[in-house]
C-alpha positions as CSV (number, residue, x, y, z in Angstrom):
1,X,-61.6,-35.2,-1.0
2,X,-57.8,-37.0,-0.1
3,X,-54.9,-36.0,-0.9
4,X,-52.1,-37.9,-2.9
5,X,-50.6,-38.7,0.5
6,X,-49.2,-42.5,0.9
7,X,-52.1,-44.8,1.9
8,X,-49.5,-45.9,4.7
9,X,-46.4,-44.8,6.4
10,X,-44.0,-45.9,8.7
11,X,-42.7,-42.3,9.2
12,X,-43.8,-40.2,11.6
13,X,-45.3,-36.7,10.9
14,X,-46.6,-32.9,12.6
15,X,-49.5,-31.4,11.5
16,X,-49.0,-27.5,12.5
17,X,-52.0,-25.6,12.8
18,X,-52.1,-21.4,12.7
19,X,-55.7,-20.1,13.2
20,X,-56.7,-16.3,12.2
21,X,-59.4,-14.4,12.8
22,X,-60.9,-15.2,9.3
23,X,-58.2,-18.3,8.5
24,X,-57.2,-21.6,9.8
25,X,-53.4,-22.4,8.3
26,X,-52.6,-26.2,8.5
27,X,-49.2,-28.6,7.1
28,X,-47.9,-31.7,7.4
29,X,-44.8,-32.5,7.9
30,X,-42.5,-35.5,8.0
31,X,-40.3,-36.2,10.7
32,X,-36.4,-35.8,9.6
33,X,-33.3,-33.9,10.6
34,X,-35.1,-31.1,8.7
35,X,-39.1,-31.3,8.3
36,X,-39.9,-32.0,5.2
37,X,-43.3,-30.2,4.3
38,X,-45.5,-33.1,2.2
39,X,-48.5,-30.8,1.8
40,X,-49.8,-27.3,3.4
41,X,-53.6,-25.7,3.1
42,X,-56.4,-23.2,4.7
43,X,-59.7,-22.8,4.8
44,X,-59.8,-19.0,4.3
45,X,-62.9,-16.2,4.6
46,X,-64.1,-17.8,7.7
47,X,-67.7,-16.1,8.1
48,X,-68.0,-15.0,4.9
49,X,-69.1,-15.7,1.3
50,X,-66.9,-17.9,-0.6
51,X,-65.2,-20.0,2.2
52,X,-62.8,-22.3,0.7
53,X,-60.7,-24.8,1.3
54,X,-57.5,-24.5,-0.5
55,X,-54.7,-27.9,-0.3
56,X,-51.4,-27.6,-1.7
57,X,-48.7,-29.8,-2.3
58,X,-45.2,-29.4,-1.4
59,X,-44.2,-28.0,-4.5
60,X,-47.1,-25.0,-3.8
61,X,-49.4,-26.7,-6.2
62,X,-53.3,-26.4,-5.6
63,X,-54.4,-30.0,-5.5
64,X,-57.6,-29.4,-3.8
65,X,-60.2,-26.2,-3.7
66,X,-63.2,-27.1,-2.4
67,X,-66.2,-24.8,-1.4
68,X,-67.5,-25.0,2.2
69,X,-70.1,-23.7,4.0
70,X,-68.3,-22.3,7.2
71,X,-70.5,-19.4,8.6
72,X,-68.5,-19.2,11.3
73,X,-64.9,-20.3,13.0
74,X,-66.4,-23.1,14.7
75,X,-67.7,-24.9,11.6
76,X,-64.5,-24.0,10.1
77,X,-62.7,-25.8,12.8
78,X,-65.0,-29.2,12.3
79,X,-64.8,-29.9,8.8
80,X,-61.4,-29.1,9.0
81,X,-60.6,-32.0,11.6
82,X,-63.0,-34.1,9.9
83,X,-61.5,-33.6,6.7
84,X,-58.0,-34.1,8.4
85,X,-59.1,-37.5,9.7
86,X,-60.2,-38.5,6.4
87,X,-56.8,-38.5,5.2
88,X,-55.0,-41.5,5.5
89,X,-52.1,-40.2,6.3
90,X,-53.5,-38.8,10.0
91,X,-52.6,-42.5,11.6
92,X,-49.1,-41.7,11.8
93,X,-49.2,-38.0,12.6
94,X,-47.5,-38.0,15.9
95,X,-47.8,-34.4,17.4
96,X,-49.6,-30.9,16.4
97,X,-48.1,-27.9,16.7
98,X,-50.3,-24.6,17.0
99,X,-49.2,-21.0,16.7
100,X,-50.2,-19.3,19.7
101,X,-50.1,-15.1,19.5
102,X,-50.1,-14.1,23.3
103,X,-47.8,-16.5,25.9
104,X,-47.3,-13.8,28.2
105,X,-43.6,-14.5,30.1
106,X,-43.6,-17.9,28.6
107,X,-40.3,-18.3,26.3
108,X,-40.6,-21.6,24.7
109,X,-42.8,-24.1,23.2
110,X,-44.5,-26.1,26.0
111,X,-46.4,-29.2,25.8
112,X,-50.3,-28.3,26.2
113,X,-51.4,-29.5,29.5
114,X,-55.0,-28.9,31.0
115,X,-52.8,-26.1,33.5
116,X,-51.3,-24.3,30.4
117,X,-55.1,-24.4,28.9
118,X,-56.2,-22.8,31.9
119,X,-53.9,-20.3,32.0
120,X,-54.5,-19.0,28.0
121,X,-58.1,-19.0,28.8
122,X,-56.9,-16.3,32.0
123,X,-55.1,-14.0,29.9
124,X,-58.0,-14.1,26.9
125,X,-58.5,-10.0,28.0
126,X,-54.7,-9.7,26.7
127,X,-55.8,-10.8,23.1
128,X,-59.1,-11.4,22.6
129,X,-59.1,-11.2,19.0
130,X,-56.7,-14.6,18.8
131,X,-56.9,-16.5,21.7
132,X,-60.8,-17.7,21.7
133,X,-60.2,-19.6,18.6
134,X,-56.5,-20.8,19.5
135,X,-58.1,-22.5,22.4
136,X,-61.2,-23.4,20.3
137,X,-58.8,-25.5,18.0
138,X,-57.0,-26.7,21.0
139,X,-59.8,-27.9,22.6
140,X,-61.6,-29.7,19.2
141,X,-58.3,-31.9,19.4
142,X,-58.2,-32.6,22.6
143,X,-62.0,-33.5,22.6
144,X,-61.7,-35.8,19.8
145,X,-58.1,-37.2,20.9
146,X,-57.4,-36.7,23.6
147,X,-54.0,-39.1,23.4
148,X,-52.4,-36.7,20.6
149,X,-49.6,-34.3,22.3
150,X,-50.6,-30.8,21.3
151,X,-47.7,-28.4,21.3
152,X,-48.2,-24.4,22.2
153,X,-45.6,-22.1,20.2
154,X,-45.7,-18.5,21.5
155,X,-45.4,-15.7,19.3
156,X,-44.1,-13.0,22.2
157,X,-41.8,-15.8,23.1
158,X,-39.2,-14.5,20.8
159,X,-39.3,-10.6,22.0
160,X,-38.7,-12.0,26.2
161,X,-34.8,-11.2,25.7
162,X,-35.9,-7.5,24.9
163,X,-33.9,-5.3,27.8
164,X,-36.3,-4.2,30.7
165,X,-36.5,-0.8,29.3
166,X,-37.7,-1.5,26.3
167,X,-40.5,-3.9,27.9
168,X,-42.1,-0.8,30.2
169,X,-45.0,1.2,29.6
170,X,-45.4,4.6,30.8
171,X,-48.3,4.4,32.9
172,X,-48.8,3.9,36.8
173,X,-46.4,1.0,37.8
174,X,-49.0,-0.5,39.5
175,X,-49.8,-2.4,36.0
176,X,-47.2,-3.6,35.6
177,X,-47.6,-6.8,38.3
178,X,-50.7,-7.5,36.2
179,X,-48.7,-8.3,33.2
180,X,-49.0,-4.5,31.2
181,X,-46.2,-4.5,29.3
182,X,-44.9,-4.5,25.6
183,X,-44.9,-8.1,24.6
184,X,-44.1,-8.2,20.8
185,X,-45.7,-10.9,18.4
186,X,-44.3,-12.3,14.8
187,X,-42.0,-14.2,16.6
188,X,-42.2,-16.9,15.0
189,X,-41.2,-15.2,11.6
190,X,-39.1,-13.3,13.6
191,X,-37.2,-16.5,14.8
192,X,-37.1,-18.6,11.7
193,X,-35.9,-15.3,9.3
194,X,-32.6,-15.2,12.5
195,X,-32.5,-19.1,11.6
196,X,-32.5,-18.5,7.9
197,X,-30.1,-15.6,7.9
198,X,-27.3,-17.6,10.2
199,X,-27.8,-20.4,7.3
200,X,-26.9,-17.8,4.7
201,X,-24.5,-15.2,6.0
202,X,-23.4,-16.4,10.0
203,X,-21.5,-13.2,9.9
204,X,-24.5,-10.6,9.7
205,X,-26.8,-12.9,11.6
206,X,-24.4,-12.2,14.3
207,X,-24.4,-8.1,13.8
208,X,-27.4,-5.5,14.4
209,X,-30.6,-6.6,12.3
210,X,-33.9,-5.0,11.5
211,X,-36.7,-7.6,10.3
212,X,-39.5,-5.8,8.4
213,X,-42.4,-8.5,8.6
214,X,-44.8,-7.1,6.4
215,X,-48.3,-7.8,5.6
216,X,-51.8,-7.5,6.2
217,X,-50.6,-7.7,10.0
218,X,-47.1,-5.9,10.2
219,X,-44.4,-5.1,12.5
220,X,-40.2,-4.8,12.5
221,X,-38.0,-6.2,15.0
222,X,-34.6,-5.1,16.3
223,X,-32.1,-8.0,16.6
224,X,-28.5,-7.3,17.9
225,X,-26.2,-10.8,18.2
226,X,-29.3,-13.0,17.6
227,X,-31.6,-11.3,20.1
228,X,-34.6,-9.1,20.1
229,X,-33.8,-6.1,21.9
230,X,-36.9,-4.0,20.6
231,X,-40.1,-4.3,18.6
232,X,-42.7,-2.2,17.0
233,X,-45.7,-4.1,18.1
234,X,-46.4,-3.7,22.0
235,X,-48.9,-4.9,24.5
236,X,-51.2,-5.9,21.4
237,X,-51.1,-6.7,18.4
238,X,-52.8,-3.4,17.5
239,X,-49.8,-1.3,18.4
240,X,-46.7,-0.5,16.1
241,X,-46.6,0.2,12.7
242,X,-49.6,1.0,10.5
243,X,-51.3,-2.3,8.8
244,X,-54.3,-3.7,6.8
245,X,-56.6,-2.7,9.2
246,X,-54.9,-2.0,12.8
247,X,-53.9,1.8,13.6
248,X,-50.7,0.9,14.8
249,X,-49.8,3.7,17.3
250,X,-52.2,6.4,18.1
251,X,-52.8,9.1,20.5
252,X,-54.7,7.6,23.4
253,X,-56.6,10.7,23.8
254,X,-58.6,9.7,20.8
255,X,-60.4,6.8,22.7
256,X,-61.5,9.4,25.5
257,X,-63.0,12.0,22.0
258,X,-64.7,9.6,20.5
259,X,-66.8,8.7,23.6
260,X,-67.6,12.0,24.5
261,X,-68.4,13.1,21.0
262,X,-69.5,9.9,18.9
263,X,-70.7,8.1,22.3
264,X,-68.3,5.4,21.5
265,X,-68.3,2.3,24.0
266,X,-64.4,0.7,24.6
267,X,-65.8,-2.7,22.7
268,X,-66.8,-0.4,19.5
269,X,-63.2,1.1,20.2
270,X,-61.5,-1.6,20.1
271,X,-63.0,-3.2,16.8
272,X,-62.7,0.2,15.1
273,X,-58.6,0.2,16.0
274,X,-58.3,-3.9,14.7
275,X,-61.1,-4.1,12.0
276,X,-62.2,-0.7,10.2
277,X,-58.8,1.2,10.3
278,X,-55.3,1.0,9.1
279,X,-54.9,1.0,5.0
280,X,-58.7,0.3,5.0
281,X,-59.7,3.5,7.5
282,X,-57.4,5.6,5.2
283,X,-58.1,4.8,1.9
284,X,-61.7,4.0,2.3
285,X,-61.7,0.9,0.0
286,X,-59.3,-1.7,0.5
287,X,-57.0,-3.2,3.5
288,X,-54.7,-4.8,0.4
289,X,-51.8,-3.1,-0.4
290,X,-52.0,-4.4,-4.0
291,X,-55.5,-2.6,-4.6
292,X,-54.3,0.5,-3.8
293,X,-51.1,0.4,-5.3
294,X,-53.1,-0.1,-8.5
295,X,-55.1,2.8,-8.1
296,X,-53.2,5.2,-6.1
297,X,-52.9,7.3,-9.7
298,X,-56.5,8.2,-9.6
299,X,-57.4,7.6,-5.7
300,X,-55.9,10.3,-3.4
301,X,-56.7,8.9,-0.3
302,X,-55.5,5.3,-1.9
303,X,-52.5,7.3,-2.6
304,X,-52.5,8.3,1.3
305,X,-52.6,5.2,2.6
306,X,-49.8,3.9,0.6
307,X,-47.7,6.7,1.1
308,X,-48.3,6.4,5.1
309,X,-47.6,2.6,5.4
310,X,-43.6,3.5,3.9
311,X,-43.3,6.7,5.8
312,X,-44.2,4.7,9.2
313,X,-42.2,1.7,8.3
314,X,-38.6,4.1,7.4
315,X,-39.7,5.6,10.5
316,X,-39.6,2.6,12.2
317,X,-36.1,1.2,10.0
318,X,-34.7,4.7,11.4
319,X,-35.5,4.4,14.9
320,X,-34.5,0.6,15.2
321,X,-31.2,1.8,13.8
322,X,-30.8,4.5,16.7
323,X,-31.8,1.3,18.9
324,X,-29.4,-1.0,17.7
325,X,-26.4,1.7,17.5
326,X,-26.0,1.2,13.6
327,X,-26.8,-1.3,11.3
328,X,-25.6,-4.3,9.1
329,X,-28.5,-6.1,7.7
330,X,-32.2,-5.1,6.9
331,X,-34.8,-8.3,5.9
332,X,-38.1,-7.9,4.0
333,X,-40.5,-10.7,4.9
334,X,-44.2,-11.2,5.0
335,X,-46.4,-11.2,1.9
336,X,-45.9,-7.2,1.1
337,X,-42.4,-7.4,2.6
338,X,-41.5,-10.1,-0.2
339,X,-43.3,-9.7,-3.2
340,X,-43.9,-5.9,-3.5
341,X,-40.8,-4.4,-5.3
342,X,-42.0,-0.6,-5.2
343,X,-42.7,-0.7,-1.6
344,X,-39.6,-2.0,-1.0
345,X,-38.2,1.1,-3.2
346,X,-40.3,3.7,-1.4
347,X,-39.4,2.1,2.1
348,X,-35.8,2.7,1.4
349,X,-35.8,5.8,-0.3
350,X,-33.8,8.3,1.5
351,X,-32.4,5.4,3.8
352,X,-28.5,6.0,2.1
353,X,-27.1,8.0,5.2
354,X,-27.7,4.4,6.9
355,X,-25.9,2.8,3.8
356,X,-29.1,1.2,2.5
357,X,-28.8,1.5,-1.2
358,X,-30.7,-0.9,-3.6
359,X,-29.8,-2.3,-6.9
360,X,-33.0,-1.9,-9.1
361,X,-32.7,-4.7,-11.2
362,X,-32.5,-7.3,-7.8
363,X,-35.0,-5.6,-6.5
364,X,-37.4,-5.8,-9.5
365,X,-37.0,-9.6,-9.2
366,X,-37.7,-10.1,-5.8
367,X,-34.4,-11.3,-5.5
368,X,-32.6,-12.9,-2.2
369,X,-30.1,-10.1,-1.9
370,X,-31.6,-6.8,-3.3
371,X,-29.0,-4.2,-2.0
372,X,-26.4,-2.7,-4.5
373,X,-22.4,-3.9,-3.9
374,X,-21.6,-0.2,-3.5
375,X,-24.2,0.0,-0.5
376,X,-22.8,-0.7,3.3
377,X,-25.8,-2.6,4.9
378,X,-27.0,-6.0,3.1
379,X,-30.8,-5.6,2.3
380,X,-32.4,-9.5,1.7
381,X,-35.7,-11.2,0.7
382,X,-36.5,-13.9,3.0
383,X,-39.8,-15.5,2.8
384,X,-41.1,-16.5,6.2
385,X,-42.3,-19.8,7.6
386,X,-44.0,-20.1,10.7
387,X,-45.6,-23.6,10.0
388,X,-42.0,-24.6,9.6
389,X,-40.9,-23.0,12.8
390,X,-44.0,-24.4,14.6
391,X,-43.0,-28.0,12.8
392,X,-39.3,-27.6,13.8
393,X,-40.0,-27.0,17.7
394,X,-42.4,-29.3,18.3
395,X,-40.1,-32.5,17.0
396,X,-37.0,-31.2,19.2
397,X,-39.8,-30.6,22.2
398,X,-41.0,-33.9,21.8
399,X,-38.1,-35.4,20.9
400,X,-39.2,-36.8,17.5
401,X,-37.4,-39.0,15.7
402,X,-37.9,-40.7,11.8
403,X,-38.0,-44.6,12.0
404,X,-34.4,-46.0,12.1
405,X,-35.1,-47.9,8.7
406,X,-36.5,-45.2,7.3
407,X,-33.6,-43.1,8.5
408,X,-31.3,-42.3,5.3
């Protein structure tokens, strides 16, 4: 099972790797001014029935689906180097780049060293739904080549320019010199959507910016002259805006009721909050936005959960606003964020005294630019790359440069 990849090449190239809790992303890129994706995959419903593994070429054309049998994350993580080294194109891959959700303070990518390892195995309690198999992946490479730089790219490292005030928790201060504080993740997105903006209107990416990253995991950012000065997402990953099947924010009081009246231990808690609740808790049958959409007509609590994931995120759009002191640009990204035209609709419904106005037809399409020309604020569509962004740091970390002769 190979790709269409050259049998040989005198170019260098990145393989970025972003593992979920259920996923493992992967790309290659080659080494230019600009990476040039040559072909992107996953191997997708880790621990569950019908684990795939799905290869695309750059175009976004499946070339290869092929069955697996990964019952868990660390079969997943086998076959996929094995399958990785069976390409003949893995001889001249130079570097790999993995998304990394929780780098505490750090701000930017860093080479993986055995002191960095150590110190994301230390901070596992912070996120112990991501980091396990981060490091898992980490360490397969570093086990089976141990010569191949490995680069970490942080997705709190984005939020660190947020102000101090927006970084404190209320709670006794003597948490805060263990590291309790609102972190903020989707960086990544976060940073390549700023990227992608200043390429298409400098002007705005300059101004006061709200970045709705939607999707099964969602969150919005508050970017004033470049920077992130707030996000919804906090300590965790949990916290923020209401997703697939995460709360978002709750009262904390609930943790202490539901061990006092369902005997509820913090580990039950705590998968309840990141794995039974969100658009799943609410609606009772799905975590996908597109299932319910389909049946909200017939399902009230479908209906519900729809209707609370666009209240919470014009919440958000309105508070971020407050935050910012106006604002000039709003950005839908993320799989809901970029391809659901009625959520989009519902999101800014109501939004005109902040001079967010759509234009119907734009917005139908999926369109780059989906706001009216009689509205004040520019609304856009911007699809987000993190295997990009991941690709993109790691060859100006490293200092990666394509062949001279193969330079055009």
């Amino acid at each position: 099972m190979k790709t269409d990849a050259p049998l040989k090449s005198l170019l260098p190239y990145v393989l970025t790797i972003n593992g979920g809790s259920s996923s493992i992303r992967f790309a290659v890129y080659e080494v230019r001014q600009t990476p040039r994706l040559l072909f992107d995959g996953k191997i997708d419903r880790i621990g569950l029935s019908g684990t795939n593994i799905i290869v695309n070429d750059a175009a976004g054309k499946s070339r290869t689906r092929h069955p697996l049998a990964a019952s868990d994350h660390h079969r997943a993580v086998k076959f996929l180097l094995e399958w990785l080294e069976a390409q003949p194109i893995f001889t001249s891959i130079k570097a790999v780049g993995h998304r990394v959700v929780h780098g505490m303070k750090h701000s930017e990518p860093e080479k993986i060293t055995t002191k960095l390892l150590a110190e994301l195995r230390r901070i596992t309690p912070y996120d112990p739904d991501h980091l396990p198999r981060e490091i898992a992946l980490i360490e397969a490479f570093r086990k089976r080549h141990p010569k191949l730089p490995q680069v970490a790219c942080f997705d709190t490292a984005f939020h660190r320019t947020m102000p101090r005030v927006a970084k404190l928790m209320p709670i006794p201060r003597r948490y805060a010199a263990k590291g309790v504080e609102r972190y903020g993740f989707h960086g990544l997105s976060y940073a390549y959507l700023m990227e992608e903006l200043g390429r298409l209107d400098p002007k705005s990416a300059k101004g006061r910016v709200i970045l709705a990253h939607l999707g099964n995991g969602a969150s919005l950012a508050a970017v004033c002259r470049g920077k992130s000065i707030d996000t919804s997402m906090g300590f965790t990953p949990t916290s923020g805006l209401v997703m697939g099947t995460r709360t978002g924010d709750i009262d904390p009081g609930l943790a202490y009721y539901l061990a006092r009246a369902e005997r509820m231990s913090a580990a039950q808690f705590q998968h309840m909050v990141n794995h039974e609740s969100g658009l799943l808790g609410v609606s009772g049958t799905s975590s996908d936005l597109r299932d319910l959409c389909a049946i909200e007509a017939s399902d009230t609590r479908a209906k519900d959960a729809v209707e609370l994931f666009c209240y919470q995120t014009k919440k958000w759009i309105g508070s971020f606003a407050a935050a910012l002191g106006g604002l000039d640009t709003l950005v839908f990204a993320g799989g809901i964020g970029e391809n659901a035209p009625l959520i989009r609709k519902r999101i800014c419904h109501d939004l005109g005294f902040l001079g967010i106005k759509l234009d119907q037809k734009r917005n139908a399409k999926n369109a780059p630019l989906i706001s009216s020309n009689t509205g004040r604020i520019k609304v856009r569509v911007i699809h987000a790359d993190e295997e990009l962004m991941i690709a993109r740091s790691v060859t100006s970390l490293l200092k990666l440069r394509p062949h001279r002769k193969n330079h055009l």
